[in-house]
C-alpha positions in Angstrom: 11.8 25.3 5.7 12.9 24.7 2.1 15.5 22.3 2.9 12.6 20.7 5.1 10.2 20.5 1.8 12.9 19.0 -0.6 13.3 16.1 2.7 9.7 15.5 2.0 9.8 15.5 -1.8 12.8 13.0 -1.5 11.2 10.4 0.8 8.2 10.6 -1.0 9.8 9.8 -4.6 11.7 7.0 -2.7 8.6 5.2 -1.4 6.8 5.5 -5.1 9.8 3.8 -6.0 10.1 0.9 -3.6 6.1 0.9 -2.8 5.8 -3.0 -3.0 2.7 -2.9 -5.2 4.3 -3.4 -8.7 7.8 -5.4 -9.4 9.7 -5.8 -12.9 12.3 -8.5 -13.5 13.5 -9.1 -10.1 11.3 -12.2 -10.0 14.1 -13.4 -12.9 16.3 -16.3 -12.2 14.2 -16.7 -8.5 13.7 -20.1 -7.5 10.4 -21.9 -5.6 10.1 -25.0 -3.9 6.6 -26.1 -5.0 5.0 -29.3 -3.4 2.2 -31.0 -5.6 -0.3 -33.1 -4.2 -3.3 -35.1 -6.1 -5.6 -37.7 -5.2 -8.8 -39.4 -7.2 -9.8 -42.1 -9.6 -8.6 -44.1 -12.1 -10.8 -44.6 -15.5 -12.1 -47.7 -15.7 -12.1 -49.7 -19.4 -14.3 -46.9 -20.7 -13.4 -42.9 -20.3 -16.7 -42.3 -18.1 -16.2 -45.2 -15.5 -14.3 -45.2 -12.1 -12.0 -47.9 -10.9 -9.2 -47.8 -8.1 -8.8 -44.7 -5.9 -5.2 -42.9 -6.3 -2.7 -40.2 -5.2 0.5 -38.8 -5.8 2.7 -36.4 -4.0 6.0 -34.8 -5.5 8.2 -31.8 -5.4 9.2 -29.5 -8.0 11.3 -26.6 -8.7 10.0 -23.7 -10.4 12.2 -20.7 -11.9 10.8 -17.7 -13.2 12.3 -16.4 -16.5 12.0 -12.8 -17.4 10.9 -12.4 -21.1 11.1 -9.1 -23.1 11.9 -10.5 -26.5 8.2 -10.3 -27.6 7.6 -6.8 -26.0 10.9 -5.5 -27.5 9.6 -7.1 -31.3 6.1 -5.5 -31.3 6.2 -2.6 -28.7 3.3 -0.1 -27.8 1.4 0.8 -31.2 2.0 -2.3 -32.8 -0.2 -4.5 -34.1 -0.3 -7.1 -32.0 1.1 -5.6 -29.4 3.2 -7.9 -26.4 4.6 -7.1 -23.0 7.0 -8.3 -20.9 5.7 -11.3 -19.2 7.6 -14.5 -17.3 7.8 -17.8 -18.1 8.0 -20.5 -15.7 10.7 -23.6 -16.0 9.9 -26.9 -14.5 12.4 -29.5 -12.5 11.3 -32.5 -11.1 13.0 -35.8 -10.3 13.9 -38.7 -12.4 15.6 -41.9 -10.5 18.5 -40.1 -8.3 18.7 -36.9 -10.7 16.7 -34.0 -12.5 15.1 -33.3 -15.6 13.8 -30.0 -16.9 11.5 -28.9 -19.3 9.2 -25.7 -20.2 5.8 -26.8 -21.1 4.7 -26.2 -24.8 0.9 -26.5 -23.9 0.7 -23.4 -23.4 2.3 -20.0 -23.9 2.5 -16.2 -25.2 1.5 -17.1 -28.4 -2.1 -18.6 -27.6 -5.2 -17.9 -25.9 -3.4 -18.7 -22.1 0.0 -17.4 -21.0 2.2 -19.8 -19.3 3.5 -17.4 -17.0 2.8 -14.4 -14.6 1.5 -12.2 -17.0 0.4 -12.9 -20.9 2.2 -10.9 -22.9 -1.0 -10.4 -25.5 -3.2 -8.3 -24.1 -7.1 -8.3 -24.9 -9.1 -5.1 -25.3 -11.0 -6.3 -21.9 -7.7 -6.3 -20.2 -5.2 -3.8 -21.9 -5.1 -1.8 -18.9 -3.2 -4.7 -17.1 0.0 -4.3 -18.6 2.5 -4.9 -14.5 3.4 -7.1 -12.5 1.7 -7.2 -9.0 3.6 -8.6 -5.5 0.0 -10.3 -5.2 -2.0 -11.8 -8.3 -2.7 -14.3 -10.0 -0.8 -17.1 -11.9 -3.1 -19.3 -13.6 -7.0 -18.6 -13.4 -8.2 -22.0 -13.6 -11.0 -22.8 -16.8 -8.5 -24.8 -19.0 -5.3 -22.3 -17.4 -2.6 -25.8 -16.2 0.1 -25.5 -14.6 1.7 -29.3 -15.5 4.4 -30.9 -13.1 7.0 -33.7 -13.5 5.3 -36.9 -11.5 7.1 -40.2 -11.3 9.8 -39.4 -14.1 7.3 -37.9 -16.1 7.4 -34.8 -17.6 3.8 -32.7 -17.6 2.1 -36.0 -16.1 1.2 -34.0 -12.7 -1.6 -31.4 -14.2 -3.1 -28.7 -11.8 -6.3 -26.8 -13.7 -6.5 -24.5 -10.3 -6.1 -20.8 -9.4 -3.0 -20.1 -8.1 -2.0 -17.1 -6.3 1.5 -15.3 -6.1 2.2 -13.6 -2.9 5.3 -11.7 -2.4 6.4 -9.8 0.7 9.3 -7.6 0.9 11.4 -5.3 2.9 12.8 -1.7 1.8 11.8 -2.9 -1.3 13.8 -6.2 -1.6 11.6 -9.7 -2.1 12.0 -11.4 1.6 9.6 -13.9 0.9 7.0 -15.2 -1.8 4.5 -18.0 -1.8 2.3 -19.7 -4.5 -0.8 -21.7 -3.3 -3.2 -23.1 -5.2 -7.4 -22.5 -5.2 -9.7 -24.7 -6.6 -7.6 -27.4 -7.5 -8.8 -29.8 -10.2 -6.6 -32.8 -11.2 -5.5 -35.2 -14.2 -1.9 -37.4 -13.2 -0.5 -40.2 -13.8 -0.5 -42.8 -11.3 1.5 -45.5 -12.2 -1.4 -47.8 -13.3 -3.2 -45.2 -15.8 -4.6 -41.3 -16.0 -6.4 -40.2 -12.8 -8.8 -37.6 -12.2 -9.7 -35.7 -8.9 -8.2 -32.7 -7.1 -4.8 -31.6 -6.1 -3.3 -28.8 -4.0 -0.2 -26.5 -4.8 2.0 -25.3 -2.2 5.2 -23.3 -2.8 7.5 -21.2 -1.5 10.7 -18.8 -2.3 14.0 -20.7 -1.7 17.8 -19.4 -1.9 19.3 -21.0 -5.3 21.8 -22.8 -2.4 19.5 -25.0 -1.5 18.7 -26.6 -4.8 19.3 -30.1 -4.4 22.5 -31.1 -6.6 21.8 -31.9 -10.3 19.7 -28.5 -10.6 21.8 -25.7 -12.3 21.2 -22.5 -9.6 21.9 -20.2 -12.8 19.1 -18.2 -14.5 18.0 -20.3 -17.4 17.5 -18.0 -21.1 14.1 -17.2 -22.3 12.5 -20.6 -24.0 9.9 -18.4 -26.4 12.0 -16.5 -28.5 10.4 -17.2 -31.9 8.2 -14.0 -31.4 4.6 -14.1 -33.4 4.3 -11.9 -36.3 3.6 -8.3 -35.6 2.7 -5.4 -37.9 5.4 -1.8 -36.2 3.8 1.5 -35.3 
């Protein structure tokens, strides 16, 4: 009967531990294959008038990059304090090739957090502090994701809630997605700055079938001049 009981204890420590409810860094260095899609108006001569209807379609890679270096500066007690969060590095195509850049609009040292998680947490949301296998990305209300259209970097923006979705297997990711909500556009069309709506559409890929010109590696951690903090 004992050895029954310590069974029990054992398989219930291992699903605590692989219960897919909370992940760390093994979204680091993952890759997804994100399709963005936008259509409305151009602005006529003034900001407030309409002129030629528009869209754009385009796909970009998105890797998520772990980030402790602001958690590991100004830990629990400290004043602010930071936590782990991910950023999220952009490819998209210029001519035949690829062009990558992390955009500066945003990020863990401002109101927004471009990434899964802001590493600045308000009183109204200390208790979130993980990483869920479903939440949210960006929460719309000024929150962009910004894409690479026509050889543009950040000329593709997506003001929309976006939702993560991961599924796994004995713990391992199998599959993610990330789909957009409420999708409100600005992009570049060629002919000036459009405005209407847009969807997001993205899904885990293998780093093997990155098309060639897109390093597979994990890419380093862009923030890593860490705001000002006063230690425990």
């Amino acid at each position: 009967m004992k050895n029954l009981y310590c069974l029990v204890t054992i398989i219930g420590l291992c699903m605590i531990f692989t219960a897919p409810l909370a992940f760390g860094q093994d979204l680091h260095g993952q890759w997804f294959q994100v399709t963005y899609s936008a259509k409305g108006y151009l602005s006529g001569n003034n900001y407030f008038s309409v002129a030629d209807q528009v869209s754009v379609k385009t796909v970009n890679y998105l890797q998520f990059v772990y980030n402790d270096l602001w958690s590991t500066a100004c830990p629990a007690g400290s004043d602010p304090q930071f936590y782990p969060f991910y950023e999220i590095h952009v490819w998209y195509p210029v001519g035949a090739g690829w062009e990558h850049y992390v955009s500066e609009y945003v990020g863990p040292h401002s109101d927004h957090c471009f990434g899964i998680l802001c590493p600045y947490k308000e009183e109204w949301v200390v208790a979130e502090k993980t990483f869920l296998d479903k939440q949210f990305v960006t929460l719309g209300h000024g929150d962009w994701l910004r894409f690479g259209v026509g050889g543009i970097p950040e000329s593709g923006g997506a003001d929309a809630v976006t939702i993560l979705n991961i599924k796994r297997k004995g713990g391992v990711i199998k599959s993610a997605t990330l789909n957009s909500y409420g999708c409100s556009s600005e992009f570049t069309a060629g002919d000036g700055w459009a405005l209407g709506s847009c969807t997001i559409k993205g899904k885990l890929i293998k780093p093997k079938k990155l098309p060639d010109g897109i390093d597979p590696a994990a890419a380093a951690p862009h923030f890593t001049v860490v705001d000002a903090c006063v230690g425990p």
